[in-house]
Backbone bond lengths (Angstrom), bond angles and torsions (degrees), N, CA, C in turn:
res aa  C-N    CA-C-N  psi(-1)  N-CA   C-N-CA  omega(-1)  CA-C   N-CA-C  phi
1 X - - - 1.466 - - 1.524 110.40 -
2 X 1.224 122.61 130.50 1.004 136.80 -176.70 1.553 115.27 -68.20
3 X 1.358 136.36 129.51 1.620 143.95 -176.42 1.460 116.24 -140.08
4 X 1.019 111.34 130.24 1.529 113.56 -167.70 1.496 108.89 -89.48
5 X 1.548 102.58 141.29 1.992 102.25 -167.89 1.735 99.62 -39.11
6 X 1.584 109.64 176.37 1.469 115.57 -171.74 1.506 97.54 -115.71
7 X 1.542 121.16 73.86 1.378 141.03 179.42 1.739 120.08 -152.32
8 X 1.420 115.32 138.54 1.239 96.04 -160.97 1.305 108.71 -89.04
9 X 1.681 117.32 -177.07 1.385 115.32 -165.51 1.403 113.89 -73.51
10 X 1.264 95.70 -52.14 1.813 99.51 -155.73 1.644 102.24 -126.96
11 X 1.343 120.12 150.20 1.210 100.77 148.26 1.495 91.24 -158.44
12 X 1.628 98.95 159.96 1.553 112.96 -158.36 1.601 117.50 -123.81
13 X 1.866 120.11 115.04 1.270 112.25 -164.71 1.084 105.64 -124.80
14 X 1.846 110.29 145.38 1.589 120.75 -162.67 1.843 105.13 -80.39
15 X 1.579 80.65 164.28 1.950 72.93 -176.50 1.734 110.62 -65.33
16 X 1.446 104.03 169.38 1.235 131.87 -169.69 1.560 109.77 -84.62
17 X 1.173 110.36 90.33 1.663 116.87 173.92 1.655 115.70 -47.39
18 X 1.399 91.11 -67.76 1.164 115.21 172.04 1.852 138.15 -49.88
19 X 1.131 112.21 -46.15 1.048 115.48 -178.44 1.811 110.11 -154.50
20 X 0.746 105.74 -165.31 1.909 122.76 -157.07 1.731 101.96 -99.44
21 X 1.098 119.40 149.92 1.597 127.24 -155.26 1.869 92.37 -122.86
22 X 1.462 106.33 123.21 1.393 103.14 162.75 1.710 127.18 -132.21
23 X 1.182 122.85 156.78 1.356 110.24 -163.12 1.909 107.18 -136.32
24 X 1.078 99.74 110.88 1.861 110.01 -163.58 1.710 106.79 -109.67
25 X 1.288 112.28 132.07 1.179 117.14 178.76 1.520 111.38 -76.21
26 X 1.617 116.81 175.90 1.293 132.68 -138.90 1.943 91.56 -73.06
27 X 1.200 97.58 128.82 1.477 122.02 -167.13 1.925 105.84 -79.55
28 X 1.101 112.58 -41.60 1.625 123.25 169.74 1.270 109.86 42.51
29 X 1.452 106.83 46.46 1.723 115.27 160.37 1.733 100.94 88.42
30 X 1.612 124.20 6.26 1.394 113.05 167.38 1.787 110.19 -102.57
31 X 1.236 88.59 102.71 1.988 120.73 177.80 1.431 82.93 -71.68
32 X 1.194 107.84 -101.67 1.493 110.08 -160.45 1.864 125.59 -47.88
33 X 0.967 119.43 -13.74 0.950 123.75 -172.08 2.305 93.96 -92.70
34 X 0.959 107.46 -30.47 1.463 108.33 159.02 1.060 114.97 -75.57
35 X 1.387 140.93 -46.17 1.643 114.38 173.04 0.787 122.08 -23.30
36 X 1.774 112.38 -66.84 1.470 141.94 -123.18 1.518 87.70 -100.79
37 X 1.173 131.65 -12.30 1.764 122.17 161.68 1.261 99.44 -93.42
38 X 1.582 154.76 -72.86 1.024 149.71 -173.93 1.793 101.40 -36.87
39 X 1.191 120.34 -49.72 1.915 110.94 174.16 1.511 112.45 -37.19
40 X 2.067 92.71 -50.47 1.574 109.67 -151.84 1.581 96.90 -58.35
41 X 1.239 110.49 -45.61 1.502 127.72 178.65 1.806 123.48 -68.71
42 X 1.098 95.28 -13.90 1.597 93.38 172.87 1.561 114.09 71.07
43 X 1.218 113.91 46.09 1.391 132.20 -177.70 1.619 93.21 -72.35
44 X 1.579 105.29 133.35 1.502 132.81 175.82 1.593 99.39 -103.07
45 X 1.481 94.97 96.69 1.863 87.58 172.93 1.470 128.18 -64.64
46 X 1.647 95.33 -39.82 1.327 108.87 176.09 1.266 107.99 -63.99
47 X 1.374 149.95 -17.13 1.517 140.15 -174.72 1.202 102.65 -135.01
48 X 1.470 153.95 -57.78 1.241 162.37 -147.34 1.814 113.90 -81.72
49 X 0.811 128.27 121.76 1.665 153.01 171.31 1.212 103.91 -80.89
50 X 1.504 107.73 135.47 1.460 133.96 -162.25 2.007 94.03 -136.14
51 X 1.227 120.63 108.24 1.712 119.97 171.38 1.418 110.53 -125.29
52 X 1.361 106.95 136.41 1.598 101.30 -172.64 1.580 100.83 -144.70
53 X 1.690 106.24 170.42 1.752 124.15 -121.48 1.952 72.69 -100.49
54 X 1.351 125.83 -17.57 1.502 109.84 163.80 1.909 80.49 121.08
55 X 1.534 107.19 -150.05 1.588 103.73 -135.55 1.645 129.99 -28.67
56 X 1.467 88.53 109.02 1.302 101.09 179.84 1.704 111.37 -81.71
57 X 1.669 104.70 -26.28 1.191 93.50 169.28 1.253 142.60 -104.49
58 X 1.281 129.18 178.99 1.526 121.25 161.38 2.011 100.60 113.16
59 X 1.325 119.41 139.18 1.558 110.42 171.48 1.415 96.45 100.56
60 X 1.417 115.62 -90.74 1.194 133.00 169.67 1.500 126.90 -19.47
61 X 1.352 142.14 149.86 1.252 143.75 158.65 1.409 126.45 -56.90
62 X 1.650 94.90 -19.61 1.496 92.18 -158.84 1.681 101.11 -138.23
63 X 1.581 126.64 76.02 1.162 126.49 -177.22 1.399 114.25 -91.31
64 X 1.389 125.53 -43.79 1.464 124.60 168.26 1.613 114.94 -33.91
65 X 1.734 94.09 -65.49 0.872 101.51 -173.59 1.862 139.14 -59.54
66 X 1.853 106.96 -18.66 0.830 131.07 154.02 1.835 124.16 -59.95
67 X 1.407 92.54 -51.92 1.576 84.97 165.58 1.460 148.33 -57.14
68 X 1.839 93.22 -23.84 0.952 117.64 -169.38 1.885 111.11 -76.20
69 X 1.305 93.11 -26.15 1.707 107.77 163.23 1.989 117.16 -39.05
70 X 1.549 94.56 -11.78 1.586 89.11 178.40 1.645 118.00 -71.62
71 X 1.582 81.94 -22.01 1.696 84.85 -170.65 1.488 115.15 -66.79
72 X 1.394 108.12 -39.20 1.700 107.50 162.61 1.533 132.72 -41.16
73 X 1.418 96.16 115.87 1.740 105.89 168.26 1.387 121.23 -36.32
74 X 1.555 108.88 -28.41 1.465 121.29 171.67 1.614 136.71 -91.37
75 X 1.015 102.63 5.49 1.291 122.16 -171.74 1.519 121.22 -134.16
76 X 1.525 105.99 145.40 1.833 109.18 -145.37 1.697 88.01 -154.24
77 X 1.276 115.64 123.62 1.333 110.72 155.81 1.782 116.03 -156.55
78 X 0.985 104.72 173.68 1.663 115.17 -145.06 1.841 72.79 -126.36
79 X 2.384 96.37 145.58 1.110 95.47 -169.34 1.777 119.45 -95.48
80 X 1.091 112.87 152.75 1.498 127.50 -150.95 1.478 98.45 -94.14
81 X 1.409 126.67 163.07 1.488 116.07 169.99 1.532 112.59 -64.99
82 X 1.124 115.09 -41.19 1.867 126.39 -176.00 1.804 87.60 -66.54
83 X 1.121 128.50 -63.96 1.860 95.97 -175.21 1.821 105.64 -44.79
84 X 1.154 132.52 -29.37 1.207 118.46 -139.17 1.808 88.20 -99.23
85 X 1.204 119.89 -2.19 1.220 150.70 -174.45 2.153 105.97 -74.83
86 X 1.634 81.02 -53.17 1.096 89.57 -164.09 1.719 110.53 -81.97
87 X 1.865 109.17 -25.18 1.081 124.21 -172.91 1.608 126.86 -80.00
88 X 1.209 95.72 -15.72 1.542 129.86 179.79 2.040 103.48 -102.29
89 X 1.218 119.88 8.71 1.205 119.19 -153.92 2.057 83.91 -88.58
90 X 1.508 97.98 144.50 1.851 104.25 175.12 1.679 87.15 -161.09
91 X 1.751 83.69 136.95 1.135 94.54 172.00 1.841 131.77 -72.53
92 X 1.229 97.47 -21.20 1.267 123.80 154.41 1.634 129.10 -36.42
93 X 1.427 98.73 -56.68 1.173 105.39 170.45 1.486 132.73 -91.63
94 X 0.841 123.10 97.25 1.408 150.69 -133.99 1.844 92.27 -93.05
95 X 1.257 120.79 -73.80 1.713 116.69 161.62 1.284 127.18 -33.93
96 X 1.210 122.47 -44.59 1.615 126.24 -178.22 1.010 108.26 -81.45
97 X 1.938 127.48 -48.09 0.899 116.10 150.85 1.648 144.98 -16.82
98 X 1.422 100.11 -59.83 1.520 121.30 -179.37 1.706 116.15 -61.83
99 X 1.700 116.88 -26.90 1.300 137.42 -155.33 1.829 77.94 -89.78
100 X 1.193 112.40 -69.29 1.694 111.46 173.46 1.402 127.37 -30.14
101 X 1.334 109.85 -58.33 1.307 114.85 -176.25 1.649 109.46 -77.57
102 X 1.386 146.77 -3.49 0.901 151.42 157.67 1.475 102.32 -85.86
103 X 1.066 140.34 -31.19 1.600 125.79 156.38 1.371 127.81 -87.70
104 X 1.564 104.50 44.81 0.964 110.36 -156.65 1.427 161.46 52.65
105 X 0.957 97.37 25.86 1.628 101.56 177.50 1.740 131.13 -105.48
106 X 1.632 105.60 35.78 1.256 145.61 -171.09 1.634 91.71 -56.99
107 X 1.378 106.72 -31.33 1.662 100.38 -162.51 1.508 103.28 -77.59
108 X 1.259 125.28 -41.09 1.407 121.83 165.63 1.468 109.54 -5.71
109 X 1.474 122.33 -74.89 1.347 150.14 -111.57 1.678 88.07 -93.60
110 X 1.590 113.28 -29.30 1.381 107.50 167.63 1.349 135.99 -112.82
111 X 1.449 104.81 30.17 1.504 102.05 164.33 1.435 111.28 -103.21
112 X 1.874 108.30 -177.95 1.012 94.22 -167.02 2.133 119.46 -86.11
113 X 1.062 138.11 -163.83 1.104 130.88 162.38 1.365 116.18 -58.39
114 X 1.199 114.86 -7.70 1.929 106.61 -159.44 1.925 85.66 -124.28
115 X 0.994 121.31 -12.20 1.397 111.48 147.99 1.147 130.95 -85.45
116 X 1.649 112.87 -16.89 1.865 104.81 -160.37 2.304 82.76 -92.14
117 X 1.140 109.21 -20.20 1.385 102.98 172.90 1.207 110.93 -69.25
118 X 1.462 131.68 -42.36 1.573 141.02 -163.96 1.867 100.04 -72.76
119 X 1.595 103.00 -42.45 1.874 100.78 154.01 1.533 118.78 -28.36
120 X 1.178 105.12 -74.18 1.196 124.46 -121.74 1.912 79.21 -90.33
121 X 1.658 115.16 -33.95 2.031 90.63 170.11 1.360 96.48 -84.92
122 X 1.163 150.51 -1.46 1.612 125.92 -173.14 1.410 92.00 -67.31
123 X 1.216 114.45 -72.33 1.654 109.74 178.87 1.451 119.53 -61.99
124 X 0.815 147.01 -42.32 1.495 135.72 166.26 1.605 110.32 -50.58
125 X 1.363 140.05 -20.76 1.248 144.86 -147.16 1.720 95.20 -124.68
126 X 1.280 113.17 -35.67 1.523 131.14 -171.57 1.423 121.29 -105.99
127 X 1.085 134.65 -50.01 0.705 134.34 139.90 1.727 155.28 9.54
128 X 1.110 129.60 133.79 1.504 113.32 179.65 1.527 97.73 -165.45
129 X 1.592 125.16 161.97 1.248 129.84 162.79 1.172 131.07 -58.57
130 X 1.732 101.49 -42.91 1.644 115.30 -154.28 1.500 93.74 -156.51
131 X 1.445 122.17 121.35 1.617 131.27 -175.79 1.446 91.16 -117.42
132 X 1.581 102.58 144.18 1.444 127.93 -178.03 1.436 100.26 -115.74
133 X 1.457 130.10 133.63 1.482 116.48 163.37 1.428 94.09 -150.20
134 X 1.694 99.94 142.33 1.655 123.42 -160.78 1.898 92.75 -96.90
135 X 1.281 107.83 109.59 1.734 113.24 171.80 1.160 122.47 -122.18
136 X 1.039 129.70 139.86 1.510 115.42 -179.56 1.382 128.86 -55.56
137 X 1.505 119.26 34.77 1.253 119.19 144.54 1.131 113.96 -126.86
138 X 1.311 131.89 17.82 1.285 132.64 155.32 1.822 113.91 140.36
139 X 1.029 137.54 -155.26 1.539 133.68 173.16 2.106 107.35 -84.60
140 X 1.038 92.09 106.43 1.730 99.91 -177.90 2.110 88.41 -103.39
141 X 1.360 89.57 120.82 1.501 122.04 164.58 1.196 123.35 -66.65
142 X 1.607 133.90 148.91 1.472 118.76 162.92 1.307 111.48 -142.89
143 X 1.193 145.81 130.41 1.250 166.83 174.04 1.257 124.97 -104.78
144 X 2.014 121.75 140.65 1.772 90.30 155.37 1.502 129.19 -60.09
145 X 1.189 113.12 -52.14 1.732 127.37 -131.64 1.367 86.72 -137.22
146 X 1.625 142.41 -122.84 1.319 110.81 173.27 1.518 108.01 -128.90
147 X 1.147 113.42 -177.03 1.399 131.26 173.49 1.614 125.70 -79.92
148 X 1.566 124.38 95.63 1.017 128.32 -140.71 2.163 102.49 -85.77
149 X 1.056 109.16 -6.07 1.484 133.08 -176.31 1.475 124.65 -102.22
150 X 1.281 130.51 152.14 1.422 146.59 -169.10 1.330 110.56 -89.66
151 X 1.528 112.92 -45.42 1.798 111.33 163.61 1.314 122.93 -126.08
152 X 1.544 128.19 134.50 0.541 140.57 -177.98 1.857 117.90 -82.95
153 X 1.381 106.43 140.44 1.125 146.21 47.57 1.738 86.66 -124.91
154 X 1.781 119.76 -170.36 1.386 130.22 171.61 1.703 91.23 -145.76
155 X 1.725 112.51 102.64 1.394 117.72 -166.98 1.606 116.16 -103.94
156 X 1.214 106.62 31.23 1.720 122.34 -165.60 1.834 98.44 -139.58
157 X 1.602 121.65 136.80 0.967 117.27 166.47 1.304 123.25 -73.03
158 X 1.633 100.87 -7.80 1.743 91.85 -165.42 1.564 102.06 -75.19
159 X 1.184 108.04 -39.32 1.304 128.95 -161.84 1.569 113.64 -54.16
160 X 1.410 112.57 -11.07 1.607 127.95 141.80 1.676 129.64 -80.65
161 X 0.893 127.15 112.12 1.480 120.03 169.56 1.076 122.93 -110.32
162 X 1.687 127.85 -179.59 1.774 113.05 -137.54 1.890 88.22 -69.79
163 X 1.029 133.26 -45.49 1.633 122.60 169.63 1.187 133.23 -41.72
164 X 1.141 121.56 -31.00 1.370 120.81 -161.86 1.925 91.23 -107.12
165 X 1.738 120.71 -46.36 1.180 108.78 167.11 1.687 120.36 -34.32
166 X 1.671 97.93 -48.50 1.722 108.62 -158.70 1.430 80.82 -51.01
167 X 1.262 133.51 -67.17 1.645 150.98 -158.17 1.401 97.71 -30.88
168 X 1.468 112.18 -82.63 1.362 123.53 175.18 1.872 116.78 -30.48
169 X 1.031 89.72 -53.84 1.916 93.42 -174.45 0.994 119.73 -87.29
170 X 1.458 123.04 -14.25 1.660 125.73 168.87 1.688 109.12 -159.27
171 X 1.231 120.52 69.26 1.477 119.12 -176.79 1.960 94.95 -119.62
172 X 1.277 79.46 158.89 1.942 81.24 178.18 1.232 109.82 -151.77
173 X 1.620 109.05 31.39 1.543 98.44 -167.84 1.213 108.00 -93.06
174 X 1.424 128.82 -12.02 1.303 138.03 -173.13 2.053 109.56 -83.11
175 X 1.401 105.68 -29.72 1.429 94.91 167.27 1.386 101.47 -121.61
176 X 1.467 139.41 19.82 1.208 117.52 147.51 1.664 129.68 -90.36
177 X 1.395 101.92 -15.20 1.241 132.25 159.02 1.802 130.95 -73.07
178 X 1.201 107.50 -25.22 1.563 132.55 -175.64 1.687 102.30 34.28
179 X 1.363 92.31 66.04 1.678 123.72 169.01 1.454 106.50 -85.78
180 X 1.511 105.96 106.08 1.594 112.65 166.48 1.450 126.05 -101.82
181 X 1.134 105.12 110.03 1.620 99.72 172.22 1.510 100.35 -165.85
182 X 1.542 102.26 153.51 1.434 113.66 -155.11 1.939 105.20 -88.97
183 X 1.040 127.55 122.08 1.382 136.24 177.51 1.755 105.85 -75.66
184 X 1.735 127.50 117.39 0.952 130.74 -159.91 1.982 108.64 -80.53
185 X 1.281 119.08 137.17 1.534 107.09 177.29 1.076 98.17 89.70
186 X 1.100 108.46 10.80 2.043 98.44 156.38 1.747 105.54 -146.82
187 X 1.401 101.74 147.69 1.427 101.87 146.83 1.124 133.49 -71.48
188 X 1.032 105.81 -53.15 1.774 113.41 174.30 1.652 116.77 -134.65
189 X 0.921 136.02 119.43 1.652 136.02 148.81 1.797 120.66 -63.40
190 X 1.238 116.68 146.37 1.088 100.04 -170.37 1.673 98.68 -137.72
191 X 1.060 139.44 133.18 1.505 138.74 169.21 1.119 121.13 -145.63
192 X 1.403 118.57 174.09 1.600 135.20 -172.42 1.373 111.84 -123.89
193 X 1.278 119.17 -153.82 1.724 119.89 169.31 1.725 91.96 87.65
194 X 0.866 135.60 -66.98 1.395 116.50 -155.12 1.799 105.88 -100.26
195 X 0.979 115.15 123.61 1.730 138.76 -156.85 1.454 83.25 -78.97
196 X 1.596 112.03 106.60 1.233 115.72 152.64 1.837 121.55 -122.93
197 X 1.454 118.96 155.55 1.538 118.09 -171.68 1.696 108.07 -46.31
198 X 1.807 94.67 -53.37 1.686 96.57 -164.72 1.747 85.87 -131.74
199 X 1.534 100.96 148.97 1.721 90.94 172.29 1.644 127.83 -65.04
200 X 1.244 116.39 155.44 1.621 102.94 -163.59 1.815 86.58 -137.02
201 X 1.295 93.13 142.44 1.595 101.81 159.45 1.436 113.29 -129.99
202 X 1.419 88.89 142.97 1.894 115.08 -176.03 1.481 91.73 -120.33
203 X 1.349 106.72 128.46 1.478 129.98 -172.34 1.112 95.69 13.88
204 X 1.418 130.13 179.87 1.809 138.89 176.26 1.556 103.15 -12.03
205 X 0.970 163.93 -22.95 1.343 146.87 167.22 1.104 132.06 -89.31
206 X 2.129 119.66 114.36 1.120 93.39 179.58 1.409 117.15 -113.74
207 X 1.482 145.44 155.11 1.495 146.75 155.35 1.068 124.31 -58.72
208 X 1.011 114.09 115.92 1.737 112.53 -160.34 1.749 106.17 -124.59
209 X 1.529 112.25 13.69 1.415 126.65 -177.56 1.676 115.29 -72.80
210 X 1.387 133.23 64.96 1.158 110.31 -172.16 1.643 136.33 -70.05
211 X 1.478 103.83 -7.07 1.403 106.98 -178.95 1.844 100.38 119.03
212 X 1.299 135.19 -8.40 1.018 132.24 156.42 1.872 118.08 -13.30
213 X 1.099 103.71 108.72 1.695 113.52 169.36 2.067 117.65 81.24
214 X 1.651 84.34 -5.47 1.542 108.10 165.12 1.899 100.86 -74.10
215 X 1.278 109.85 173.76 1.524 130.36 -168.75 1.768 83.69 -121.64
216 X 1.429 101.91 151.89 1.526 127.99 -169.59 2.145 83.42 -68.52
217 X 1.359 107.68 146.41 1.033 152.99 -166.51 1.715 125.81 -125.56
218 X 1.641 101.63 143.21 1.640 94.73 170.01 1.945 102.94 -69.74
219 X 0.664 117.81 -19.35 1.430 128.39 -150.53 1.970 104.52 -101.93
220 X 1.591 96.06 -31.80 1.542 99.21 -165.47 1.324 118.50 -151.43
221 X 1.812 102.35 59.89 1.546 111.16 -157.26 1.588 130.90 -67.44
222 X 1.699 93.54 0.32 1.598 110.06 167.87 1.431 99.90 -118.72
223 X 1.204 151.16 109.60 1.794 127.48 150.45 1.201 104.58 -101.50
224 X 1.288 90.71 147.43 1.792 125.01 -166.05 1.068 121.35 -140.08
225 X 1.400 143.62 -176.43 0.956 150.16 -147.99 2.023 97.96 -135.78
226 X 1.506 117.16 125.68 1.182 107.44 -179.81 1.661 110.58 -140.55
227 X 1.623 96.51 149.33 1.658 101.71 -159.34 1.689 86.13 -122.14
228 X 1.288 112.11 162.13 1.791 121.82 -168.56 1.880 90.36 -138.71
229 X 1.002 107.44 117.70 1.822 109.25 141.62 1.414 105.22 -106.24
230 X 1.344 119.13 142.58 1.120 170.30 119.26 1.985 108.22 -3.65
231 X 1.112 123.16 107.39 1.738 112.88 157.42 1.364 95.44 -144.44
232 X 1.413 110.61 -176.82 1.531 122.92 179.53 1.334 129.66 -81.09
233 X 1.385 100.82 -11.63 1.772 101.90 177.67 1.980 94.96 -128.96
234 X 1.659 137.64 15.38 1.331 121.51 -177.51 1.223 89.36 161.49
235 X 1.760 104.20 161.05 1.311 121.39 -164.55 1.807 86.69 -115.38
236 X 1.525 96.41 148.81 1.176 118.37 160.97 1.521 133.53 -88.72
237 X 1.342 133.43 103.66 0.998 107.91 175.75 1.675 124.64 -124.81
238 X 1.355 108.95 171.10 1.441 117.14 -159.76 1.285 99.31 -141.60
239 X 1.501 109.46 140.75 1.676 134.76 166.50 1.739 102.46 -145.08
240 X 1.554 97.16 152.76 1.194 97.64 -178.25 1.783 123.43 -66.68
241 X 1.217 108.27 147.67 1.219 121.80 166.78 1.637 103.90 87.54
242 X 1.160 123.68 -10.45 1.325 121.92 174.56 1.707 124.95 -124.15
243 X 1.423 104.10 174.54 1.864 96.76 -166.75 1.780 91.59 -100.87
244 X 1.755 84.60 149.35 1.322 110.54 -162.97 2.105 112.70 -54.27
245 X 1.008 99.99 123.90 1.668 108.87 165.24 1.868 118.37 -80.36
246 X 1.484 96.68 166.40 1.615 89.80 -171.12 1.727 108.32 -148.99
247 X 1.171 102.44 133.33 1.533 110.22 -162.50 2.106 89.24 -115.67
248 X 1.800 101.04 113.35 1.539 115.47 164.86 1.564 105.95 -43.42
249 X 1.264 118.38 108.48 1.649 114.10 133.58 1.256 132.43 -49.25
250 X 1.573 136.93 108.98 1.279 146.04 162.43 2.180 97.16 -38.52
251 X 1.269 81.98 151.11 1.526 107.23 -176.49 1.624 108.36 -93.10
């Protein structure tokens, strides 16, 4: 019988008075390699918002410690297939198990019991399906993998089923396909999950997965870590060590 992860669907945050809104693809256990862009970038802890496309862990050196980013007032992320990896994790199951630890999630296996529990509420406690945030260009969406619907937002778990969840948490048909069309009730959607060179947007959705905590590739002979601001006419973007690139917003 089918049961939907134990995280809620939606949750919805007003714009940022205070400070500047940023949105970073799937982190996969690189801690340090996020500082050192949030420095490059001049991240305001005390005022500035940090939301991300979900697995932060796994690959990376540093997944605890990535998770542990929930506890920050500044930090927001939507859940990834690898949390759901971890949440679904039984020792019992010996196959699923095995599918995990080949996508890395080897690090599990060495912490202690009173951390792999402290995992498993950051995301259950932190967590969400689908993040809404109000910016001054309008309601920007966030997803893992893609958005299986025409308007946005969908603020009920039921309202996913085991297909349309799978969709959401690991679908790729929308950038393996380079399917454009604009999703209504949002300005922009934003997600990760699918390892691309530079982020690309197809109508309202953009991929913001650069390959962070992945190994060099035919496909992705640098992966990095990539952060998006938000303006009214193009997105900003940033990776370490280099000056920011910019992707046109459609009108």
């Amino acid at each position: 019988m089918y049961t939907s992860p134990p995280v809620r669907c939606h949750e919805y945050f007003p714009e940022n008075k205070r400070g500047s809104d940023f949105f970073v693809g799937d982190l996969h256990g690189e801690f340090k390699e996020l500082q050192q862009l949030l420095k490059q970038i001049n991240f305001n802890f005390s005022s500035d918002r940090l939301f991300a496309t979900g697995d932060l862990i796994d690959r990376g050196n540093d997944s605890l410690k990535c998770l542990k980013l929930l506890n920050q007032d500044w930090f927001f992320s939507v859940l990834g297939n690898h949390e759901l990896f971890l949440l679904e994790y039984d020792d019992d199951n010996l196959y699923k198990n095995m599918i995990w630890k080949k996508n890395g999630g080897s690090w599990f296996h060495s912490i202690t019991d009173e951390e792999k529990i402290l995992s498993r509420q950051l995301i259950v406690n932190n967590m969400k399906l689908t993040l809404t945030i109000n910016t001054h260009i309008g309601l920007v969406g966030i997803i893992h993998a893609e958005y299986p619907f025409r308007t946005w937002p969908k603020e009920d778990i039921s309202e996913f089923d085991k297909e349309l969840l799978h969709q959401a948490l690991w679908g790729r048909n929308i950038i393996k396909n380079k399917l454009v069309f604009y999703t209504k009730g949002a300005k922009l959607i934003i997600s990760g999950h699918t390892n691309v060179a530079l982020p690309v947007l197809l109508g309202n959705q953009l991929f913001l997965d650069t390959g962070a905590g992945s190994p060099p590739n035919e496909s992705i002979y640098s992966p990095h870590l990539s952060i998006c601001e938000v303006s009214e006419k193009h997105l900003k973007l940033h990776s370490l060590g280099y000056e920011p690139k910019y992707i046109s917003i459609d009108d």
